[in-house]
Backbone as CSV, one residue per row, in Angstrom:
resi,resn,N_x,N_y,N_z,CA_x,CA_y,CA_z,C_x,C_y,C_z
1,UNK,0.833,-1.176,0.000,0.000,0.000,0.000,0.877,1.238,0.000
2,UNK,0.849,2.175,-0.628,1.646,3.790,-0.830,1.490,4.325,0.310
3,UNK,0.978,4.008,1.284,0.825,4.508,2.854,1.467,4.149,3.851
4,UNK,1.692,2.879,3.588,2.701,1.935,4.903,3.945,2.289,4.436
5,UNK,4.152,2.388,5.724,5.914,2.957,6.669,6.399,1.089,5.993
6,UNK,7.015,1.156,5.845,7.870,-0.040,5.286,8.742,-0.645,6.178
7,UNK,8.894,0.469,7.054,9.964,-0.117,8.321,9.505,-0.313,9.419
8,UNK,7.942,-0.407,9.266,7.340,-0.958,10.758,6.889,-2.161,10.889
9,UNK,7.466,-3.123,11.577,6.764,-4.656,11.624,7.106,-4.890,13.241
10,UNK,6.372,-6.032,13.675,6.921,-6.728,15.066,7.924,-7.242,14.877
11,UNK,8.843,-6.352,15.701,10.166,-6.789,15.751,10.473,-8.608,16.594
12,UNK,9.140,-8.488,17.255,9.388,-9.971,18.019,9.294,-11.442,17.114
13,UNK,8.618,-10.652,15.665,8.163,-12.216,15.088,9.250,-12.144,13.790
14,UNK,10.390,-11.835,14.076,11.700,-11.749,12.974,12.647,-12.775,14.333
15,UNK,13.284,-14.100,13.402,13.598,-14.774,14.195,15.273,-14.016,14.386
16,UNK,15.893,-14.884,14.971,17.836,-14.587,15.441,18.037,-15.164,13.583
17,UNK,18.918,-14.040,13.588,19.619,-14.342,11.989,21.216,-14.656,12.527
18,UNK,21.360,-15.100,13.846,23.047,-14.581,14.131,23.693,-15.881,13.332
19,UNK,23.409,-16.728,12.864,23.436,-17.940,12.023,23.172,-18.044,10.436
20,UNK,22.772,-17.176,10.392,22.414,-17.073,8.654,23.554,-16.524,7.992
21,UNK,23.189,-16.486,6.655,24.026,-15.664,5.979,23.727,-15.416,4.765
22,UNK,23.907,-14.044,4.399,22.906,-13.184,3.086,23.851,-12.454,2.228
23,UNK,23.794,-12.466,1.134,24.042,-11.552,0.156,22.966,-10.582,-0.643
24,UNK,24.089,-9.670,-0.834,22.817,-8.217,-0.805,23.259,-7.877,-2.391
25,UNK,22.565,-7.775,-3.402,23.183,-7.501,-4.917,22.211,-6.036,-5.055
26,UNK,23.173,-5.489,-5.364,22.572,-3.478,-5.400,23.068,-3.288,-6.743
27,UNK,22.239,-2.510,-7.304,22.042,-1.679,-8.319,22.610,-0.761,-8.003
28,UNK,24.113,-0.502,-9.453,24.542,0.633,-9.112,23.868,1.909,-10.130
29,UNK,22.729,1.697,-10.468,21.853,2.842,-11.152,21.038,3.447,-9.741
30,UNK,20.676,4.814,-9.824,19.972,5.585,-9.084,20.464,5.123,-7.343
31,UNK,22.103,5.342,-7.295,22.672,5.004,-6.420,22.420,5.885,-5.169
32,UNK,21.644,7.137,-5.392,21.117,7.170,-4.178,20.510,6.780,-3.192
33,UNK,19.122,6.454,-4.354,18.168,5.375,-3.611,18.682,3.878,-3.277
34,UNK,19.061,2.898,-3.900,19.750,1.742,-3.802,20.954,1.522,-2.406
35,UNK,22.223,2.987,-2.094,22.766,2.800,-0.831,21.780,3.111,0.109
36,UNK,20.981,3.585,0.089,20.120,3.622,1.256,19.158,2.485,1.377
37,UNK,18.587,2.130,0.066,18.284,0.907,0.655,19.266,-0.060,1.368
38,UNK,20.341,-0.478,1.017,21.170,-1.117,1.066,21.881,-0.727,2.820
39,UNK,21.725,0.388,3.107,21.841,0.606,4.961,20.629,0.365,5.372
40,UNK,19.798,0.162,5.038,18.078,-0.372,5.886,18.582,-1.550,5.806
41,UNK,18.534,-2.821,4.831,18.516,-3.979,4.786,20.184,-4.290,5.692
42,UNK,20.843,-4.104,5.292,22.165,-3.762,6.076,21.945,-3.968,7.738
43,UNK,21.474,-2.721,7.961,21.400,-2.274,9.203,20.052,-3.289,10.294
44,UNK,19.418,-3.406,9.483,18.079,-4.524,9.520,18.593,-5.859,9.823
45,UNK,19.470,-6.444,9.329,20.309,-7.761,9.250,20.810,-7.488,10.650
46,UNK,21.852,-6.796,10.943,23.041,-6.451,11.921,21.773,-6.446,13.126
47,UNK,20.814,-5.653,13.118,19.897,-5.653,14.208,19.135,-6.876,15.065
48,UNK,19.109,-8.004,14.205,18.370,-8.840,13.956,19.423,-10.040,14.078
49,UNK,21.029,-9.770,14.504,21.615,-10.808,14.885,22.591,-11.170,14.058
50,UNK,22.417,-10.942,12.511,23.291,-11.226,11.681,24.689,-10.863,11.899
51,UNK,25.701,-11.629,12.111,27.357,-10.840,12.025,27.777,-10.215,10.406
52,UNK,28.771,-9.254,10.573,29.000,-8.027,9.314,29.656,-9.114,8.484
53,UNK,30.511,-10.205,9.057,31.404,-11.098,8.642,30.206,-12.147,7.427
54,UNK,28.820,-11.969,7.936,27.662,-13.026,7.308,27.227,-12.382,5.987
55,UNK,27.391,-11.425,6.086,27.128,-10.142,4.965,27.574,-9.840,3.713
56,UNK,27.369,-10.429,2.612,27.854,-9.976,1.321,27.172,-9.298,0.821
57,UNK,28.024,-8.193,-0.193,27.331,-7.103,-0.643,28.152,-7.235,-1.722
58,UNK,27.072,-7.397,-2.990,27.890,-7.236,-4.479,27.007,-6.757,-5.078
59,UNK,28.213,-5.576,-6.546,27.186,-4.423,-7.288,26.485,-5.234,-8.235
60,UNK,25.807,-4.464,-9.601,25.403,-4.837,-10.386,25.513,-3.477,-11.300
61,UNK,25.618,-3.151,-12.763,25.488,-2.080,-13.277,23.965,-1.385,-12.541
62,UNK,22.930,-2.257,-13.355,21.568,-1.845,-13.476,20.635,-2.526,-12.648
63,UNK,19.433,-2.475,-12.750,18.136,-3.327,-11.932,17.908,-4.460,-12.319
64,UNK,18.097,-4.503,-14.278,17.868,-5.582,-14.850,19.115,-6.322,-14.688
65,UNK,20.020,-6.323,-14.509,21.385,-7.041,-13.879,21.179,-7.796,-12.544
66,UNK,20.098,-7.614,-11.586,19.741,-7.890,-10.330,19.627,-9.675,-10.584
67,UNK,18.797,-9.654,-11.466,18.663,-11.355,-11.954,19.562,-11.903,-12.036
68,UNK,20.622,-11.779,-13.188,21.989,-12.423,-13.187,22.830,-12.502,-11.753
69,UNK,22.898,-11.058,-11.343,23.884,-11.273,-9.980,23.003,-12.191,-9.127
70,UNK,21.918,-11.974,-8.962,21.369,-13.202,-7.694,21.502,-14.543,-8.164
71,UNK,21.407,-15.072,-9.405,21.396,-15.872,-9.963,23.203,-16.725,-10.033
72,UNK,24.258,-16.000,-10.013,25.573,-16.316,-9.894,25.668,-16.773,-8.380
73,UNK,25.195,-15.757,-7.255,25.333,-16.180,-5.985,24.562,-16.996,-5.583
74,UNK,23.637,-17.921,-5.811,22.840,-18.816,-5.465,23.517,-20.072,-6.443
75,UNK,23.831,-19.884,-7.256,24.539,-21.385,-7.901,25.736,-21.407,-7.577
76,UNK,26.645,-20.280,-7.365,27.977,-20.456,-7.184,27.987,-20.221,-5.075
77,UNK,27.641,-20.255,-4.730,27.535,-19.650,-3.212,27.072,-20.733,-2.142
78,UNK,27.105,-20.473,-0.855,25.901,-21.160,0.062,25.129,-19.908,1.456
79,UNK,25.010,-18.965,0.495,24.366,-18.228,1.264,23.216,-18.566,1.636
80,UNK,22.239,-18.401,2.790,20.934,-18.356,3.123,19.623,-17.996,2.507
81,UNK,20.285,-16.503,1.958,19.364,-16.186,0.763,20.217,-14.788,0.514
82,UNK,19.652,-14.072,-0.238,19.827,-12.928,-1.444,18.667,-11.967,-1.529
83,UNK,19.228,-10.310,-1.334,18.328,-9.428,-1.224,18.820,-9.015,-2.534
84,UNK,17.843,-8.322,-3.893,17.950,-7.563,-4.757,17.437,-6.674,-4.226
85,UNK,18.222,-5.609,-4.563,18.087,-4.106,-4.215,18.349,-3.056,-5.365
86,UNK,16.883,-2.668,-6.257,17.233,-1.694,-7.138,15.949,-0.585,-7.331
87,UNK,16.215,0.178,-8.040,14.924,1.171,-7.984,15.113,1.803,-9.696
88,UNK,13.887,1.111,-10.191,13.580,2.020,-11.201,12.501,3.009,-11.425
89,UNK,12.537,4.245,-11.863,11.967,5.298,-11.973,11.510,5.586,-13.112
90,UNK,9.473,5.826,-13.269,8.967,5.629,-14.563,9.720,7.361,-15.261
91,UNK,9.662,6.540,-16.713,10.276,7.933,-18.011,9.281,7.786,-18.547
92,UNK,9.549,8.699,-20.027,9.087,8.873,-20.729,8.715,8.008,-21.980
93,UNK,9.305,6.970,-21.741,9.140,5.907,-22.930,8.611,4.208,-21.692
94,UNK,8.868,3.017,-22.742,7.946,2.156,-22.069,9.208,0.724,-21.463
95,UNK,10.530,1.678,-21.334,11.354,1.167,-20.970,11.438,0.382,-18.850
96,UNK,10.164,1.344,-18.207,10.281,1.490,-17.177,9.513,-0.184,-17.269
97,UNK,8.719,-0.346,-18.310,7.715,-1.379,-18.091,8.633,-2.551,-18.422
98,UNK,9.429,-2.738,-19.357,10.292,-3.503,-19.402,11.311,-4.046,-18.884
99,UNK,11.658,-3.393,-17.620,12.843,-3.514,-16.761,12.012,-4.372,-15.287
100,UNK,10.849,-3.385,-15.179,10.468,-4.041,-14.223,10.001,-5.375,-14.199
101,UNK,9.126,-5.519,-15.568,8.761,-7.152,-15.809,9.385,-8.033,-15.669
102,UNK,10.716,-7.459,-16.318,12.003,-8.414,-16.714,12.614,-9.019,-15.332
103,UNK,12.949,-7.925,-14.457,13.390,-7.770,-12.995,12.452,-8.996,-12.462
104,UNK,11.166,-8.657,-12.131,10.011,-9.359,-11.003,10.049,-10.410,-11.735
105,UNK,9.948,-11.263,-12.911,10.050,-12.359,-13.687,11.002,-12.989,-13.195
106,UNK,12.395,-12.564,-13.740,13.223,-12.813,-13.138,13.814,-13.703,-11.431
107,UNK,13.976,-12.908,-11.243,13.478,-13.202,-9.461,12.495,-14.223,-9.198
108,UNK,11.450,-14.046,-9.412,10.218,-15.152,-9.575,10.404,-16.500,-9.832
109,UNK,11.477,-16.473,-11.355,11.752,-17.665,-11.772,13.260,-18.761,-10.972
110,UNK,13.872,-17.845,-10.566,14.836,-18.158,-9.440,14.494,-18.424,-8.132
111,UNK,13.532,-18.121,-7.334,12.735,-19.057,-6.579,12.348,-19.949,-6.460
112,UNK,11.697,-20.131,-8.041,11.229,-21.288,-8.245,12.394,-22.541,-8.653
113,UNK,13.283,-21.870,-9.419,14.146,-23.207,-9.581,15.345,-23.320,-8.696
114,UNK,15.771,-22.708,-7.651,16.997,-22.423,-6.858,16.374,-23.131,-5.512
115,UNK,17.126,-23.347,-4.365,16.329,-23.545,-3.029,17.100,-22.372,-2.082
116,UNK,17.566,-21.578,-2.598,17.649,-20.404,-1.786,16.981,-19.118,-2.332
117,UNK,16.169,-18.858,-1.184,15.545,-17.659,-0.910,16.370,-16.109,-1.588
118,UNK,15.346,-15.837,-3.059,15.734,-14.754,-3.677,14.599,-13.686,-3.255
119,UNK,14.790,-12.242,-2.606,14.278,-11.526,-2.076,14.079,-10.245,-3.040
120,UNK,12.796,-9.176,-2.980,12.666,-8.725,-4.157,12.583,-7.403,-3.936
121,UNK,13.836,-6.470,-3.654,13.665,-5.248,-2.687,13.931,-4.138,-3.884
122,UNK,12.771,-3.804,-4.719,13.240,-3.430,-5.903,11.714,-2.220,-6.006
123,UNK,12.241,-0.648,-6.005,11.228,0.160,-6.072,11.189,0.570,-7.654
124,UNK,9.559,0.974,-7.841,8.879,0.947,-8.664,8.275,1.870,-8.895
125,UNK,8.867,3.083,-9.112,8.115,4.512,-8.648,7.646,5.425,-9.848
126,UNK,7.176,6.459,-9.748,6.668,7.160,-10.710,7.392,8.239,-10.638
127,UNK,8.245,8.436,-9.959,9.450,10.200,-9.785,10.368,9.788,-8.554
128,UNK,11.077,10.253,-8.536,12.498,10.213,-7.674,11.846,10.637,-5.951
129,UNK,11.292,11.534,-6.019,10.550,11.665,-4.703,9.762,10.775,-4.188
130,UNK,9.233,9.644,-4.587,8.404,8.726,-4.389,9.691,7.662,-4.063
131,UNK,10.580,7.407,-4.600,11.505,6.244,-3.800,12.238,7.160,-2.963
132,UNK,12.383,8.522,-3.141,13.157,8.591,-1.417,12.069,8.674,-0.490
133,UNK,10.895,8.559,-0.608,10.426,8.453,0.659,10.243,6.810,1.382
134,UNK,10.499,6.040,0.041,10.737,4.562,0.060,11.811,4.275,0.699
135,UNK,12.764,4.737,0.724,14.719,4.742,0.954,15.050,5.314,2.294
136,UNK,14.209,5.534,3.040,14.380,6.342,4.065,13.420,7.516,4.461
137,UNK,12.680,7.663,3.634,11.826,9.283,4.583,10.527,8.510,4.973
138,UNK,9.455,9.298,4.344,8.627,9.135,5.628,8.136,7.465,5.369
139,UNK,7.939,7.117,4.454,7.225,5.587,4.293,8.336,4.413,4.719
140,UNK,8.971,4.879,5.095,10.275,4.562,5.755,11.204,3.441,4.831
141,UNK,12.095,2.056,4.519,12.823,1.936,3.874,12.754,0.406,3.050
142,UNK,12.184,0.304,2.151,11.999,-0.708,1.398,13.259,-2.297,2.102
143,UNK,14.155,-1.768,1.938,15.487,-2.374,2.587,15.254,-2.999,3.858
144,UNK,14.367,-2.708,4.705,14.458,-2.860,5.887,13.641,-3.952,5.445
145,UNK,12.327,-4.013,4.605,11.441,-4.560,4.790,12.203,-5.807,4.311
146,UNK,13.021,-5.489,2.761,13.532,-7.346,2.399,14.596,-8.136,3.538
147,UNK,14.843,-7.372,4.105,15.730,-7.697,5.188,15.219,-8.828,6.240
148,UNK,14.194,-8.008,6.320,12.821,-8.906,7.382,12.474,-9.980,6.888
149,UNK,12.181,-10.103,5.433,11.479,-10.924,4.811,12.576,-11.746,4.310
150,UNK,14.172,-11.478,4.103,14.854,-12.727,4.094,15.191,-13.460,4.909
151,UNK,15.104,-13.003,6.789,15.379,-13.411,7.460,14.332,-14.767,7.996
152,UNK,13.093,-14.030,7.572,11.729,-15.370,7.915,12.046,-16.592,6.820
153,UNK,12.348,-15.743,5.532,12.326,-17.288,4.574,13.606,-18.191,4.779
154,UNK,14.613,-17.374,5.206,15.475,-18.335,6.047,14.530,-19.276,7.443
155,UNK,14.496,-19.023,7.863,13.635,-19.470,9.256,12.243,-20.448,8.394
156,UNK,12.010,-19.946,7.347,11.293,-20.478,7.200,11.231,-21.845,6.340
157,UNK,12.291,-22.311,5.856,13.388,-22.954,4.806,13.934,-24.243,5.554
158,UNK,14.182,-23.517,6.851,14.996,-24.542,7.903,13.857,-25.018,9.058
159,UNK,12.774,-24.497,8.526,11.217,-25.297,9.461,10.961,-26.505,8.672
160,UNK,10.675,-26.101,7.186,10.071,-27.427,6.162,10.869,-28.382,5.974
161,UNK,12.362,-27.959,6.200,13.303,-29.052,6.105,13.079,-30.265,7.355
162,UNK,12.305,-29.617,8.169,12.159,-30.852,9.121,10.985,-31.566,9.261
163,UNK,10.406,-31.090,8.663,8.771,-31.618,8.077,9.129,-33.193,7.400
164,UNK,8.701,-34.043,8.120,8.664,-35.407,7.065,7.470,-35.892,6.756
């Protein structure tokens, strides 16, 4: 919803991450928005138990690059899971529609065929003022939220595994 603070959840029902371990793939397009996501989810992890040592952080040129890089660290890696972190901003042509499809497809389809948790922290905005309020101001920080949400599908990964 365009209303919710992004960085408000019960902090009690985010399990101990001090055991996990995540890689964070950022978009180095609209690198404003993207390092700030990238200190929410960051800072979100570290809060939540994760050690800095558990923490990978690798670039990507673009948003549509987000696929490939998550896609290298989940076949080549044994991380826990993988936050994409990018922000594209609608233009004037129908390029915005194409990046994003490509992006959320993407991602989508690496879920489905990977068994580590690909996370989808990727804004979708209509003007630059609309993801900084995503990145940190008032709707508070997209980042924080995939942060949260990689930490459950971890937790949540290592529940079904014991399911017989």
């Amino acid at each position: 919803m365009s209303t919710t603070n992004l960085s408000v959840y019960d902090i009690n029902s985010v399990p101990n991450a001090e055991k996990m371990t995540f890689a964070i793939v950022v978009s180095e397009w609209n690198t404003e928005i993207t390092e700030a996501l990238y200190e929410g989810a960051y800072n979100t992890l570290l809060k939540h138990g994760a050690k800095s040592s558990n923490i990978y952080k690798e670039y990507v040129p673009g948003t549509f690059e987000l696929t490939f890089g998550a896609a290298a660290i989940v076949s080549e890696t044994n991380v826990d899971a993988v936050i994409v972190l990018g922000c594209v901003i609608q233009g004037e042509t129908r390029h915005f529609d194409f990046i994003c499809q490509g992006v959320a497809q993407g991602i989508s389809d690496l879920n489905r065929t990977y068994d580590t948790p690909v996370i989808f922290g990727v804004l979708t905005t209509d003007n630059f003022q609309q993801a900084k309020e995503r990145a940190g101001g008032k709707l508070g920080n997209k980042g924080d939220e995939a942060a949260v949400t990689a930490i459950k599908m971890v937790a949540f990964k290592k529940r079904i595994k014991r399911i017989k």
